[in-house]
SESEDREN-744662 format. One line per 10 residues: for each residue z, y, x of C-alpha. Coordinates in pm, 1 decimal, always signed. Each point is the difference from the previous one (the first is absolute). Layout:
! SESEDREN-744662
Z,Y,X; ...
This chain:
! SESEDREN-744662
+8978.6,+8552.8,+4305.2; +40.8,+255.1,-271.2; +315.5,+211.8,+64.7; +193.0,+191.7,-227.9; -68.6,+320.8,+121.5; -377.5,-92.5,-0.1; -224.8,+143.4,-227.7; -34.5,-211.1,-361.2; -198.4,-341.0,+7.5; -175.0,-158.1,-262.9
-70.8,-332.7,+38.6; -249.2,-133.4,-312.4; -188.4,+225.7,-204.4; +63.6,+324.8,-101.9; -92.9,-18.4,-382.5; +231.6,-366.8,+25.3; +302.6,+245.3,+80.1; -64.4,+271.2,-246.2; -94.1,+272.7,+216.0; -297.9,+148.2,-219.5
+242.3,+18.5,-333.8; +83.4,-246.5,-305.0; -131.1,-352.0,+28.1; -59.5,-254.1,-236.5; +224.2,-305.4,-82.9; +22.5,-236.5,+294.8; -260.0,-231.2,+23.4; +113.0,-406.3,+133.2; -166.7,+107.5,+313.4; +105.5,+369.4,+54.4
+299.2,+1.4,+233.1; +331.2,+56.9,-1.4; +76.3,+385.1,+136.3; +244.6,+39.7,+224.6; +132.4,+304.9,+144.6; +233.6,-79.4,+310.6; +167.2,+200.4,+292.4; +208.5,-256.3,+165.8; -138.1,-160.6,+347.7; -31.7,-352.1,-116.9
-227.8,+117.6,-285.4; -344.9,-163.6,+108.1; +151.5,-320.8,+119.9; +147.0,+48.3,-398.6; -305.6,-4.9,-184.2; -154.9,-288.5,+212.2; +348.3,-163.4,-90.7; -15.3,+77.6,-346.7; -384.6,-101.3,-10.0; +23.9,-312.3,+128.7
+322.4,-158.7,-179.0; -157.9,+138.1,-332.1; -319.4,-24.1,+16.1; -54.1,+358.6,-107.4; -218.9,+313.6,+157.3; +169.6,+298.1,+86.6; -76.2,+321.4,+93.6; +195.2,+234.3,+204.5; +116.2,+364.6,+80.6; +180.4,+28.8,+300.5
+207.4,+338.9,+73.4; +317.9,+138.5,+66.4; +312.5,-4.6,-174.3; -34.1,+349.8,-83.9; -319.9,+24.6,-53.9; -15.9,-294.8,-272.4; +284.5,+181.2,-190.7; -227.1,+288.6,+4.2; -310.4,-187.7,-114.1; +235.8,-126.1,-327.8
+125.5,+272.0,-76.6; -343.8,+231.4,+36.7; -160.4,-308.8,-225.8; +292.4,+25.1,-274.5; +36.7,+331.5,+17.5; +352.4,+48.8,+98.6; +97.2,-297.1,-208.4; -144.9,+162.7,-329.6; -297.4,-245.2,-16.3; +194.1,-299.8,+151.5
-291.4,-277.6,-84.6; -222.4,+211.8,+225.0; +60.2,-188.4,+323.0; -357.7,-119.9,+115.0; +213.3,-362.7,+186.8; +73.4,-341.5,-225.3; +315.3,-53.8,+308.0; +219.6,+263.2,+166.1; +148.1,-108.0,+319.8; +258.2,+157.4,+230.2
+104.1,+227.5,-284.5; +347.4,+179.0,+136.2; +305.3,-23.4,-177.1; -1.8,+360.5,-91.8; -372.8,+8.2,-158.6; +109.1,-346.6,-202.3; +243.3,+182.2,-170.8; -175.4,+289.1,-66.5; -342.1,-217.2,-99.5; +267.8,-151.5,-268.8
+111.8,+335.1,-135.3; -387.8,+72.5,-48.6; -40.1,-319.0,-201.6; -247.9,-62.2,+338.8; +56.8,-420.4,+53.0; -85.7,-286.2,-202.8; +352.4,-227.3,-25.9; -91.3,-383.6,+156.0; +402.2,-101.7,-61.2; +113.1,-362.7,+176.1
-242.0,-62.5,+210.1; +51.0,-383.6,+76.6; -39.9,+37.6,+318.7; +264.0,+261.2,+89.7; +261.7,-197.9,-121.2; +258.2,-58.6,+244.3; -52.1,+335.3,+164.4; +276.5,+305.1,-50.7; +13.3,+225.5,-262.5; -48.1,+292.2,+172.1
-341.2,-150.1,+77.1; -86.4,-28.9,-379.1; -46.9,+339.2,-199.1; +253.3,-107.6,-285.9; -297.8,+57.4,-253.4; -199.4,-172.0,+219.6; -300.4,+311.9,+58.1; +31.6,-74.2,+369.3; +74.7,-200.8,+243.7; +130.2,+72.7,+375.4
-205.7,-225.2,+248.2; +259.3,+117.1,+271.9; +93.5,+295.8,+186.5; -160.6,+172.1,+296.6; +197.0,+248.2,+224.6; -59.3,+216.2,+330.9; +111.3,-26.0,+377.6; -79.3,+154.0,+343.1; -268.6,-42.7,+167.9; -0.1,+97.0,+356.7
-300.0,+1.1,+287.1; +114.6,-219.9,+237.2; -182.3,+170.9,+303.4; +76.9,+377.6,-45.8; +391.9,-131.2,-72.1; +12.3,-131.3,+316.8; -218.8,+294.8,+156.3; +269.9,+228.9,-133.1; +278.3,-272.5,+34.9; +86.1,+28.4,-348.3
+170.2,-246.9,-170.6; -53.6,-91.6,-374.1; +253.5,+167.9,-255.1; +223.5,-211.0,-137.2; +140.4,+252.4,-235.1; -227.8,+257.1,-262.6; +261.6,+264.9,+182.7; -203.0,-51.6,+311.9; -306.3,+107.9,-170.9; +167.8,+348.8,+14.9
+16.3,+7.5,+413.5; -189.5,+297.6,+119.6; -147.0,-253.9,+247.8; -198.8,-129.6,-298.2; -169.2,+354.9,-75.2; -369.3,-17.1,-109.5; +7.4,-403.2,+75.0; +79.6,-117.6,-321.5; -259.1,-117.7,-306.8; +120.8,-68.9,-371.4
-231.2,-34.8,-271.5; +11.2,+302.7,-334.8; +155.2,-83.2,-329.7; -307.0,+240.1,-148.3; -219.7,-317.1,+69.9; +192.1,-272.7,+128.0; +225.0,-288.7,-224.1; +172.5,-26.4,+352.6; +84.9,+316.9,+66.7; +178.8,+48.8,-357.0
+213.2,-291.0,+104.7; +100.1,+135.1,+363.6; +123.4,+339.6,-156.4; +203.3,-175.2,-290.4; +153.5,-254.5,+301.7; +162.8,+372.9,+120.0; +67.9,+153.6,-290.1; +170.8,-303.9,-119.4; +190.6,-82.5,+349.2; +85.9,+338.7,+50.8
+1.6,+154.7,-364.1; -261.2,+216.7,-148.7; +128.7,+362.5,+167.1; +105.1,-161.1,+328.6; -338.6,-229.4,-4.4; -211.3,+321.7,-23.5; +194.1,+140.9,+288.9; -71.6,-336.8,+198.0; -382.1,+15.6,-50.7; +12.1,+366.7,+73.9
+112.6,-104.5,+373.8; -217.3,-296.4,-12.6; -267.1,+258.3,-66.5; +18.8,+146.7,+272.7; -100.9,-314.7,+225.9; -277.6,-44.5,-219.9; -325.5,+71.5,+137.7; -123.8,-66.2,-316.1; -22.0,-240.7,-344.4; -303.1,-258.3,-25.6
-195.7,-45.4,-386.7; +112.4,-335.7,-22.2; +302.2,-233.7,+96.1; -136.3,-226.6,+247.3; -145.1,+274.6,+205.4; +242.3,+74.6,+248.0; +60.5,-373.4,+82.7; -391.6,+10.0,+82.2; +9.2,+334.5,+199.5; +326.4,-148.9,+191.1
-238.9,-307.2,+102.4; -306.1,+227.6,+115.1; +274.0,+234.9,+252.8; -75.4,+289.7,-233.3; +330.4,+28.7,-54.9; +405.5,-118.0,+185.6; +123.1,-121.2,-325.9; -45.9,+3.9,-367.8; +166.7,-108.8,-323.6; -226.2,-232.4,-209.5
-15.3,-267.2,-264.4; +99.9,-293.8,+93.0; -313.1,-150.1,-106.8; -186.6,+102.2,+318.8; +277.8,-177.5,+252.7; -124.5,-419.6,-53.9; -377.0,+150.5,+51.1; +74.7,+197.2,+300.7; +225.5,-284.2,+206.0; -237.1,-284.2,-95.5
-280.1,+226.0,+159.6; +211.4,+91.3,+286.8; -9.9,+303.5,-41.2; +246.4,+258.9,+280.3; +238.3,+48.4,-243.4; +398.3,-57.7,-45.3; +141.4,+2.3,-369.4; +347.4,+50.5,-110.2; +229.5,+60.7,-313.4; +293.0,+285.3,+5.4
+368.9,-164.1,+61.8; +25.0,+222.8,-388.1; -231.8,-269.9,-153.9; -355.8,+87.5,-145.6; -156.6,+98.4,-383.5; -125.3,-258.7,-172.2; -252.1,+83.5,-307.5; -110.5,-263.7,-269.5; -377.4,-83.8,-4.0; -21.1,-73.6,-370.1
-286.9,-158.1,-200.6; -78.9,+115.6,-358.1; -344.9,-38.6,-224.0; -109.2,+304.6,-102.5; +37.7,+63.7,-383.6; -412.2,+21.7,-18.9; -76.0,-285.9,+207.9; -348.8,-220.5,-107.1; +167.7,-302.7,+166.9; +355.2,-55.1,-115.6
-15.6,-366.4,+22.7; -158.6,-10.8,+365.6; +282.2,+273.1,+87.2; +297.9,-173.8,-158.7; -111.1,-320.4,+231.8; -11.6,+202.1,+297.2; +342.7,+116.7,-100.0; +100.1,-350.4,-59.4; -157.0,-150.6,+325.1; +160.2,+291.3,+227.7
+335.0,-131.2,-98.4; -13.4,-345.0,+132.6; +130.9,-80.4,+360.3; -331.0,-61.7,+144.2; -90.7,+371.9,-111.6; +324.6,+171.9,+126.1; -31.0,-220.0,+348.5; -298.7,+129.7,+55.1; +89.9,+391.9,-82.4; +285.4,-66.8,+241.7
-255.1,-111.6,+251.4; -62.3,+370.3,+5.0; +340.0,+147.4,+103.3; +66.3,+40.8,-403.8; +380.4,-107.7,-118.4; -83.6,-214.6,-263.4; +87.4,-6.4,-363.8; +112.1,-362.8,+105.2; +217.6,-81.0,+267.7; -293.0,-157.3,+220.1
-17.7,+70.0,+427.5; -135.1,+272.0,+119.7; -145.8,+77.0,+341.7; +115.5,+350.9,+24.6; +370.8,-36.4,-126.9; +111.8,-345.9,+112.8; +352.3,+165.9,-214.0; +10.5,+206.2,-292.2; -9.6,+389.7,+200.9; +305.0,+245.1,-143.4
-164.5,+240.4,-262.2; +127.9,+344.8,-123.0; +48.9,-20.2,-329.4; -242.4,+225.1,-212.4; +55.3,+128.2,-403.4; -318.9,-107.9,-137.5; +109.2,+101.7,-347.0; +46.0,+392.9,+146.8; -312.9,-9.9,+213.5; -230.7,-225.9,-259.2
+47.8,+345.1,-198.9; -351.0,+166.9,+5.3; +180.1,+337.9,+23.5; +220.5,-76.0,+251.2; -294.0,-138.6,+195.2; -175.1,+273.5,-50.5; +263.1,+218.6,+148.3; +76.5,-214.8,+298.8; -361.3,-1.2,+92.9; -47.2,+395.7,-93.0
+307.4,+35.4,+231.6; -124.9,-181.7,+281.3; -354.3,+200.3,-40.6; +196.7,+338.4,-4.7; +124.1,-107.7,+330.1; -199.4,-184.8,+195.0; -337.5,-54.1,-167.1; -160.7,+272.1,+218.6; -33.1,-276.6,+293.5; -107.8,-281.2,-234.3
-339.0,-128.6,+57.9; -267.0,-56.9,-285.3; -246.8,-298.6,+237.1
């Protein structure tokens, strides 16, 4: 299983996805690019392959380090038909907007297929479209909780017990999509000078912060660490493998972050991409993204939250702002990046 911390895979050939500069114009049987951080993302392109009838070809990576990719390949926005991907998937809310104020998505408005599904879903110019959220939780090592007789926190104020010292795993915000999402869940629950204060405690319980989102979950699971905070992309995976883990959301409620869907502006396969679009907005689709602990565009079951979980509310439209990003992330490298790992 390719994790998000892991290092970049390509799956299909390099010269399909770009890799060695500009390509030609598609060709029928060239296929469809796809760059992708979100879990499900294999079992997507199968999906997409075999309802369309299409080839694809994708680049699997981590949240952060797909945002990196675009922006290196339109050069901070100022080439934005340089992305080397016909589909973007599990684009945050943040980098939408900022991909629209860089002219960087090609607009597929009313999609047939996502009729019926909530506005806040639909980018109103339709550029994008939000398959669903994904969020982060505790993860705890079942064994060395009950070797220390530790129970799980049920608050993020436990996280600041001295007990905890050294024993706790979060992902970085330099690398990780994840991460990003964890520190705006404080800032916004607690307010932006009170937030930094928080993680500043929280810091010091941190042995220290994983490349990518997922990789604290996995370290939990291996007994290379008491507890962790994690996607919650990692959770279905772990308890269908049975793995020694317990999972848990804060009585405060839990981030949520939009994993949007946009063709970029120089895609070579528009009309492949705006049928992927149109197919990942039918019920079959979003059942089977729910399958992996995603909430759903749709209101469809999902294994992981048999109820809708509480969420802190989050100001996209402050933190979608590439200089406030910037900042927050600069911020959180100022103070904490020295114990960040780069593998």
């Amino acid at each position: 299983m390719v994790r998000r911390y892991g290092r970049v895979r390509l799956l299909g050939a390099m010269v399909a996805l770009g890799l060695l500069g500009a390509a030609a114009p598609a060709r029928a049987a060239d296929p469809v690019r796809v760059y992708n951080c979100m879990e499900a993302s294999e079992a997507m392109n199968q999906r997409w392959e075999e309802k369309l009838g299409i080839k694809t070809a994708l680049l699997r990576m981590s949240c952060g380090e797909m945002w990196a990719r675009i922006q290196a390949e339109t050069k901070e926005g100022t080439n934005p038909g340089g992305i080397q991907a016909d589909l973007v998937v599990s684009v945050l809310p943040d980098q939408v907007l900022i991909g629209k104020s860089q002219g960087m998505w090609l607009p597929h408005p009313n999609s047939p297929s996502w009729q019926g599904i909530g506005k806040d879903y639909i980018d109103p110019d339709g550029q994008a479209y939000n398959l669903g959220t994904f969020s982060w939780l505790f993860y705890g090592n079942e064994q060395r909780l009950k070797e220390k007789s530790y129970a799980m926190p049920k608050s993020v104020k436990d996280l600041l017990d001295p007990k905890w010292k050294g024993e706790i795993l979060m992902p970085s915000p330099i690398t990780s999509g994840t991460a990003y999402l964890i520190v705006l869940s404080f800032l916004s629950l607690y307010g932006e000078a009170d937030g930094w204060k928080f993680l500043e405690a929280l810091d010091q319980n941190v042995a220290y912060y994983t490349r990518g989102g997922g990789g604290p979950a996995q370290l939990v699971a291996r007994g290379e660490a008491i507890l962790g905070v994690a996607t919650d992309e990692d959770a279905l995976p772990l308890l269908k493998k049975q793995a020694p883990v317990q999972i848990g959301a804060p009585v405060e409620g839990i981030g949520a972050i939009g994993q949007w869907i946009a063709i970029p502006k120089g895609s070579k396969a528009p009309d492949a991409a705006k049928k992927m679009i149109d197919l990942a907005g039918t019920p079959e689709f979003q059942e089977f993204l729910a399958s992996y602990g995603n909430l759903a565009a749709r209101e469809v079951k999902s294994p992981l939250y048999p109820t809708r979980p509480k969420l802190i509310p989050i100001d996209w439209k402050l933190y979608g702002q590439k200089e406030v990003r910037a900042k927050v992330i600069g911020t959180w490298r100022d103070k904490f990046g020295h114990k960040a790992r780069t593998q």
